[in-house]
N, C-alpha and C positions, 0 to 999 in steps of 0.2 A: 504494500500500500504506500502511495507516495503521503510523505510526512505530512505538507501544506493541503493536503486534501481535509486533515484534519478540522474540526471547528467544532467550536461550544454550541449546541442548543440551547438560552437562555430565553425564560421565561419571564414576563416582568408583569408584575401589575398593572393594567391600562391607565391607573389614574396617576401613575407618577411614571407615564411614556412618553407622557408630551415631549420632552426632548431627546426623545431618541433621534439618531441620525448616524449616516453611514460614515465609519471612519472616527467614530468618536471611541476616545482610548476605554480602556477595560483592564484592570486589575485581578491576574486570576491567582489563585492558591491551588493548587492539587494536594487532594486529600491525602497523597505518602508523601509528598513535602511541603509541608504546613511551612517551613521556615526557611523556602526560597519562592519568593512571589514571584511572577512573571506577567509582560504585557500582553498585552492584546491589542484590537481595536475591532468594532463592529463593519463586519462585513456584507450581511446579508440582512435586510427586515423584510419577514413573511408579509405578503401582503393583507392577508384573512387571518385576525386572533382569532382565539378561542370564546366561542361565546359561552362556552358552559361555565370556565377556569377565572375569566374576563382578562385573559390575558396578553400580550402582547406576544409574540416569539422574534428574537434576535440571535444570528448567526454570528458567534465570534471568531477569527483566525488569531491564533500564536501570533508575536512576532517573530521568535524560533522556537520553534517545535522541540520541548527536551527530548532526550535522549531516554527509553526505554517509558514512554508515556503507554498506557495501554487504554483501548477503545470501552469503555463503558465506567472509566476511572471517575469519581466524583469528584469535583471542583467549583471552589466559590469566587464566586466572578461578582466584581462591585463595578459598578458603570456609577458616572458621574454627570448626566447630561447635562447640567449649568450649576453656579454657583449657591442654586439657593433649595436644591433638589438632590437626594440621593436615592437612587436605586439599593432597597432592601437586596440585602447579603442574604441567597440561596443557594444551594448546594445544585451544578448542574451536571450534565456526561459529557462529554467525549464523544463524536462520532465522526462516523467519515461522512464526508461533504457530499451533497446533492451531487451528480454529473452534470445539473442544470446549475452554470454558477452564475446566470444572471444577477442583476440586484434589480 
């Protein structure tokens, strides 16, 4: 599997997604190493939430992919879309990326 194929499936609350937007940085933790954080940035915003969940869904990419990361590993991703708004800290997966990587 090529590495950058990799991305977060994040889910976010609709009512604190107003500032979502593509390319906005992302803070992730992986659950076996709590205590080396790594970046990200949003790649992909589904265009149809969830209407049951109310949720948003946002695609995050690494900016490099660790070394021995595995496909359904838990990880907490903090997005920050403005100064006056934070995205709630959720535990999300790992998976491999659409082969549609439109945005």
């Amino acid at each position: 599997m090529e590495p950058a194929s990799l991305w977060l499936r994040v889910r976010v609350d609709q009512g604190r997604a107003g500032g979502l937007a593509l390319g906005l940085p992302a803070a992730i933790v992986l659950r076996s190493h709590p205590a080396a954080p790594l970046r990200g940035k949003v790649v992909r915003l589904e265009p149809v939430s969830d209407s049951v969940t109310e949720e948003r869904i946002a695609m995050i990419a690494f900016e490099q992919v660790p070394q021995g990361l595995s496909i359904g590993e838990l990880a907490e991703v903090t997005l920050q879309p403005g100064t006056q708004r934070r995205a709630r800290m959720q535990w999300y997966c790992p998976m491999p990326a659409s082969s549609d990587r439109r945005t």
